[in-house]
C-alpha atoms as an extended CHARMM CRD file, in Angstrom:
* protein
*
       137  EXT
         1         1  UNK       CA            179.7270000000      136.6350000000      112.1420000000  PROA      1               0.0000000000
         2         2  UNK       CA            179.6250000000      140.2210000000      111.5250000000  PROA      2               0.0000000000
         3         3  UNK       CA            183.6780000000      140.4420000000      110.0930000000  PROA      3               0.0000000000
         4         4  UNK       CA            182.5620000000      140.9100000000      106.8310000000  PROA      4               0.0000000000
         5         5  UNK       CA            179.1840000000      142.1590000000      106.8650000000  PROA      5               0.0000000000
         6         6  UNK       CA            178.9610000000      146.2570000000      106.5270000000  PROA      6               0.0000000000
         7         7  UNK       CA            175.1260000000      146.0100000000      107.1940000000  PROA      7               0.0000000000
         8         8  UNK       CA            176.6670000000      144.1700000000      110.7880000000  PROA      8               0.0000000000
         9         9  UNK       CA            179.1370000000      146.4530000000      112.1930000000  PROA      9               0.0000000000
        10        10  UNK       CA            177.0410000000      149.3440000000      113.2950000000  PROA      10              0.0000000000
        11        11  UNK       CA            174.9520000000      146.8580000000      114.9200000000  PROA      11              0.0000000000
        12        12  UNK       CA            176.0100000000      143.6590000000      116.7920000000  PROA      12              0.0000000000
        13        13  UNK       CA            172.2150000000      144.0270000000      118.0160000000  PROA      13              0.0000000000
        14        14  UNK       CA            171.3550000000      142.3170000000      114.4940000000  PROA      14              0.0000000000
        15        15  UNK       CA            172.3510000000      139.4370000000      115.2820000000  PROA      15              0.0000000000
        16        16  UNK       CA            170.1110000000      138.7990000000      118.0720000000  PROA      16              0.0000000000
        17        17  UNK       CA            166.7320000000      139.9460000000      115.8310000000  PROA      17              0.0000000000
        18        18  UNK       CA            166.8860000000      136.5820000000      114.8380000000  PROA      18              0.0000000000
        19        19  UNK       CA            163.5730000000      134.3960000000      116.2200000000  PROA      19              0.0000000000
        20        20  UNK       CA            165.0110000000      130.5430000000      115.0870000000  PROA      20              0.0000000000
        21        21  UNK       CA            164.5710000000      128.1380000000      117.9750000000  PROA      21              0.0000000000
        22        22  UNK       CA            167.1750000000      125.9050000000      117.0020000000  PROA      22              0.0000000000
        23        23  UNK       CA            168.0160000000      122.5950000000      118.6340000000  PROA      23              0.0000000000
        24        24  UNK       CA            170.6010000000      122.5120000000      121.0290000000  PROA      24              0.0000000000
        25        25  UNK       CA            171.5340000000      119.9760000000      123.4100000000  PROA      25              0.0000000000
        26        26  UNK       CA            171.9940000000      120.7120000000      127.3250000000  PROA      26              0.0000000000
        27        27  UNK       CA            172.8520000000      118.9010000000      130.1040000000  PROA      27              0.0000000000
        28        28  UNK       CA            169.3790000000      117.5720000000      130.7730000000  PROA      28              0.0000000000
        29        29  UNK       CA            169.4470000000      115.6110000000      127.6110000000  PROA      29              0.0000000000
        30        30  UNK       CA            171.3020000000      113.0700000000      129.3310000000  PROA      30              0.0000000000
        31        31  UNK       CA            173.7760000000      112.9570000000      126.0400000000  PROA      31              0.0000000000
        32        32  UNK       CA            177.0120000000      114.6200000000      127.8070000000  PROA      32              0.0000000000
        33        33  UNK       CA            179.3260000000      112.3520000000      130.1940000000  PROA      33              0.0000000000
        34        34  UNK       CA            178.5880000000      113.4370000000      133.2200000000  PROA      34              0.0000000000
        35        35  UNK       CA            174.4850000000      112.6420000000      133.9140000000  PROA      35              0.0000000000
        36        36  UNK       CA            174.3830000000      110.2270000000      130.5200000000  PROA      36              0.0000000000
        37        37  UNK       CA            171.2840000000      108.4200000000      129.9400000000  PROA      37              0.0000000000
        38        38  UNK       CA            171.3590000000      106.5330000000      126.3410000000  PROA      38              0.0000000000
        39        39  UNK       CA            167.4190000000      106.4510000000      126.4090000000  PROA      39              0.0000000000
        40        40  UNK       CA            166.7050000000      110.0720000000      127.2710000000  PROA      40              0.0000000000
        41        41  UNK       CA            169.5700000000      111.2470000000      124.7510000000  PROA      41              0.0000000000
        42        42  UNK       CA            168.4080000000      108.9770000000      121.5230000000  PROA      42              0.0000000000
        43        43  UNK       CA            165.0240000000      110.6490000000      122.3010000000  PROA      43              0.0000000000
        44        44  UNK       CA            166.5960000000      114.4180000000      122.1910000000  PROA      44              0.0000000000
        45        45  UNK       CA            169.0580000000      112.9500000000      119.3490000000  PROA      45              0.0000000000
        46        46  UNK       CA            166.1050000000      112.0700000000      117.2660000000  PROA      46              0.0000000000
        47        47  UNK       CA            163.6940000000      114.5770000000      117.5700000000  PROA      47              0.0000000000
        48        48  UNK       CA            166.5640000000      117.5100000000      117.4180000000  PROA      48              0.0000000000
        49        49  UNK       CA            167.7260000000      116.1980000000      114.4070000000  PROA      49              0.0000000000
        50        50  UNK       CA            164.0750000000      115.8300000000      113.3240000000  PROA      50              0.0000000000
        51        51  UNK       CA            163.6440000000      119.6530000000      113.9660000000  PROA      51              0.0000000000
        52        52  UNK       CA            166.5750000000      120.6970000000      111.9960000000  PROA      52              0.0000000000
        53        53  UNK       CA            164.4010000000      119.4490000000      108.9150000000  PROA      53              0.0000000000
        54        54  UNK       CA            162.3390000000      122.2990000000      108.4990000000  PROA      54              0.0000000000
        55        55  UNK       CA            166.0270000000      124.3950000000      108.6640000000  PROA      55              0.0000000000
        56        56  UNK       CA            167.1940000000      122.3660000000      105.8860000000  PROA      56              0.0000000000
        57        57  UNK       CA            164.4570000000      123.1070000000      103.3730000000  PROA      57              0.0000000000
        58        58  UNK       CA            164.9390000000      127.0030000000      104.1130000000  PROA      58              0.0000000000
        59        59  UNK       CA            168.7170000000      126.1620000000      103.1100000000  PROA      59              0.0000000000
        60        60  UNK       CA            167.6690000000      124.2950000000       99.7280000000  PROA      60              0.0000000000
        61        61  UNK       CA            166.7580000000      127.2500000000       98.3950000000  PROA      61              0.0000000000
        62        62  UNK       CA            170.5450000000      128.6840000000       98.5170000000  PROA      62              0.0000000000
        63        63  UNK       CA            172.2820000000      124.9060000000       98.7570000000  PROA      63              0.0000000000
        64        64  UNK       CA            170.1820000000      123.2360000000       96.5510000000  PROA      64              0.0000000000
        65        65  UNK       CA            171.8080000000      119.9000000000       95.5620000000  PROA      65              0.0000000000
        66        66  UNK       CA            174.0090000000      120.0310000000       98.9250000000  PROA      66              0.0000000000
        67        67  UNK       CA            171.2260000000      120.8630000000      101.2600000000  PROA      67              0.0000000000
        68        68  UNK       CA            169.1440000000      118.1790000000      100.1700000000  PROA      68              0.0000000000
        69        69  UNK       CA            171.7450000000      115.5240000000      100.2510000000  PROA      69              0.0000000000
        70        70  UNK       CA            172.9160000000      116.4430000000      103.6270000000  PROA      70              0.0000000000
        71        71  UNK       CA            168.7310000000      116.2910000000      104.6440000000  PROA      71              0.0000000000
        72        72  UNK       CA            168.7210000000      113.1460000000      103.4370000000  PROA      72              0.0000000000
        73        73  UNK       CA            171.6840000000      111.9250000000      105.3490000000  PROA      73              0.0000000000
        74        74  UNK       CA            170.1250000000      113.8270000000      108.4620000000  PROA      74              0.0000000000
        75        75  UNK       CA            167.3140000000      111.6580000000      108.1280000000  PROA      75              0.0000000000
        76        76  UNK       CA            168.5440000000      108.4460000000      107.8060000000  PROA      76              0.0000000000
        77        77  UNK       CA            170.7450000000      109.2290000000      110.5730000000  PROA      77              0.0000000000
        78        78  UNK       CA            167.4260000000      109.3600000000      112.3770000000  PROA      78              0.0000000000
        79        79  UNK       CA            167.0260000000      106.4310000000      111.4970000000  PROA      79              0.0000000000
        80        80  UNK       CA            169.4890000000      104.5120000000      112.5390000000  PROA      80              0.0000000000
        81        81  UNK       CA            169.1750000000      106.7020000000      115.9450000000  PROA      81              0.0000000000
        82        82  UNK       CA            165.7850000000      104.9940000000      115.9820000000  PROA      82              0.0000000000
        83        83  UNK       CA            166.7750000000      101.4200000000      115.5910000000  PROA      83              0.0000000000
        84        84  UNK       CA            168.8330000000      102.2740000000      118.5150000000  PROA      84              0.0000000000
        85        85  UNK       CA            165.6540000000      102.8160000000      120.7680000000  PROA      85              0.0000000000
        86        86  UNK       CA            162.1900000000      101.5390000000      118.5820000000  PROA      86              0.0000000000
        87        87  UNK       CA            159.8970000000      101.5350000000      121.0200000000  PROA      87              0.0000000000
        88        88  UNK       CA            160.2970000000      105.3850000000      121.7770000000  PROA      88              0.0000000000
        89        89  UNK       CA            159.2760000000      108.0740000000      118.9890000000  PROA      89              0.0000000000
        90        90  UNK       CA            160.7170000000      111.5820000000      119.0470000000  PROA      90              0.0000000000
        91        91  UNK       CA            158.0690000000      113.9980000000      117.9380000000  PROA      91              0.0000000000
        92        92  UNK       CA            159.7830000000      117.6240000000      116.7720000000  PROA      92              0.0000000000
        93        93  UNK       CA            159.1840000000      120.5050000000      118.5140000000  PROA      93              0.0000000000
        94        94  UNK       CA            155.9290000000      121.9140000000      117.3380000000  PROA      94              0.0000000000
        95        95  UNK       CA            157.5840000000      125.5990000000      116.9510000000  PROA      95              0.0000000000
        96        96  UNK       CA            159.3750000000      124.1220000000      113.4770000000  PROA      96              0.0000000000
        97        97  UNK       CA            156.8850000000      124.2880000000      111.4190000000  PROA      97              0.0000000000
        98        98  UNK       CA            156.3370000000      125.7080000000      107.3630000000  PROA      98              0.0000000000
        99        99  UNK       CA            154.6130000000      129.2020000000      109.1020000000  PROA      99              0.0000000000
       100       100  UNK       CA            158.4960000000      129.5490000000      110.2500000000  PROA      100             0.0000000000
       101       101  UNK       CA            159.7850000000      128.1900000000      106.7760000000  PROA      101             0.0000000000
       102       102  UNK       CA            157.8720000000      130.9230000000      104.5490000000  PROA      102             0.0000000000
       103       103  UNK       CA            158.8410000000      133.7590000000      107.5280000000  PROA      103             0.0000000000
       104       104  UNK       CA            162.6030000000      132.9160000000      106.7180000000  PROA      104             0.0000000000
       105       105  UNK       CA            162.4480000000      133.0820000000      103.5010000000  PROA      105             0.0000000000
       106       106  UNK       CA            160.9450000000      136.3110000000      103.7470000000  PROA      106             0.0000000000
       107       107  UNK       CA            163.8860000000      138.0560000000      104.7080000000  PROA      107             0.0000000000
       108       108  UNK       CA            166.0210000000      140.6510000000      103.6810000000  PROA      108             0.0000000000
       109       109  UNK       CA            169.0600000000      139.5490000000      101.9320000000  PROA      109             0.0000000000
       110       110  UNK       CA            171.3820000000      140.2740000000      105.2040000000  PROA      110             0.0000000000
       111       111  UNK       CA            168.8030000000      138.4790000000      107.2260000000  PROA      111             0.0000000000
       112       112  UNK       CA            168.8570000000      135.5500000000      105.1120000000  PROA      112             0.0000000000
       113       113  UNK       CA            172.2740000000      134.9970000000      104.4170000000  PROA      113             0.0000000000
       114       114  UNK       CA            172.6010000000      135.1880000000      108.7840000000  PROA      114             0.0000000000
       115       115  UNK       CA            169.9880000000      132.9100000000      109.0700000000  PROA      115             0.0000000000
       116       116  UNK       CA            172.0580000000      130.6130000000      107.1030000000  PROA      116             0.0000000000
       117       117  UNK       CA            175.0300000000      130.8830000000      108.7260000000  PROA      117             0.0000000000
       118       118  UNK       CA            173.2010000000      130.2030000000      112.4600000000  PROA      118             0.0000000000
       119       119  UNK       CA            171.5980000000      127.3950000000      111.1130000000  PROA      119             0.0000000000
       120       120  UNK       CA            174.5570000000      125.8990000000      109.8270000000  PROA      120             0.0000000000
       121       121  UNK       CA            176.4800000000      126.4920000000      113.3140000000  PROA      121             0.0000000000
       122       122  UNK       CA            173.8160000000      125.1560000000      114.8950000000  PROA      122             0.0000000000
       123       123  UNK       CA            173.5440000000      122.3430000000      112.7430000000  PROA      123             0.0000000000
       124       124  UNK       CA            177.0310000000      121.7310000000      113.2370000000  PROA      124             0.0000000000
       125       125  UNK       CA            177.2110000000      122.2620000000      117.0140000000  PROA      125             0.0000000000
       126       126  UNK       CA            174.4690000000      119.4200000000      117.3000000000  PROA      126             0.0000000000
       127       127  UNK       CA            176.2390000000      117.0200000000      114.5630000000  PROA      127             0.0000000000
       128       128  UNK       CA            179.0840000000      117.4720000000      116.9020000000  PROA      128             0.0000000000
       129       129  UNK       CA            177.2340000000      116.4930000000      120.2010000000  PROA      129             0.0000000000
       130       130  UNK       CA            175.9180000000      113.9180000000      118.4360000000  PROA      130             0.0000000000
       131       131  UNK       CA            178.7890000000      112.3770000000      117.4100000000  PROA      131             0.0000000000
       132       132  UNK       CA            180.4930000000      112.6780000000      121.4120000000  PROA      132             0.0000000000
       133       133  UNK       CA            177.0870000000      110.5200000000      122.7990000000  PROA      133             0.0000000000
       134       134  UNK       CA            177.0680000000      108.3300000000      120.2790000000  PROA      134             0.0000000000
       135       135  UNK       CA            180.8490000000      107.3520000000      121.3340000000  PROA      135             0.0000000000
       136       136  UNK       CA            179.6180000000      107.2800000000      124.7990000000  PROA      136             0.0000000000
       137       137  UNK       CA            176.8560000000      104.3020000000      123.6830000000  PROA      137             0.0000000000
């Protein structure tokens, strides 16, 4: 993260200012082989991906075009994740909200293009989970 980054090299510390709670997936979200439990992980599934939204309007702003079709594909992978189990709704985390939104884009410049890159890890650290339960179901 910090390779090419002067503002980064003095201080791996930087990294860590960072206060995004982004969703992750752990072994208690019953989406990894071991301990799987389809119903428990379409719930995390769902409302992960549903917390990610708020992280993909902070990206429109540098994205644009990209951002907003991949937030639409996001949500109608939702979608389909919810067809999977109806009668259950996954409600976001209430910690993603537009208080965090107008905080990111606050930023410095440094900060904000970090932020990005986390979020996009993140993003694609989830997509990827994602992906490995829904070939388990």
């Amino acid at each position: 993260m910090c390779d090419n980054h002067e503002a980064c090299k003095n201080s791996k510390e930087a990294l860590t200012e960072n206060n995004l709670n982004l969703p992750k997936l752990t072994s208690g979200d019953g989406c990894f082989q071991s301990g799987f439990s389809q119903k428990t992980c379409l719930m995390r599934l769902t409302a992960g991906l549903a917390e990610f939204q708020v992280y993909l309007q902070y990206l429109q702003s540098t994205f644009e075009d990209n951002a907003k079709a991949m937030q639409m594909r996001i949500k109608a992978l939702v979608n389909i994740l919810r067809q999977k189990s109806p009668d259950e709704e996954a409600i976001p985390e209430p910690t993603t909200d537009t208080g965090l939104l107008e905080q990111m884009r606050s930023q410095n410049e440094w900060r904000k293009t970090t932020t990005t890159r986390l979020i996009l890890r993140s993003l694609e650290d989830f997509l990827q989970f994602t992906q490995r339960a829904v070939r388990i179901m």
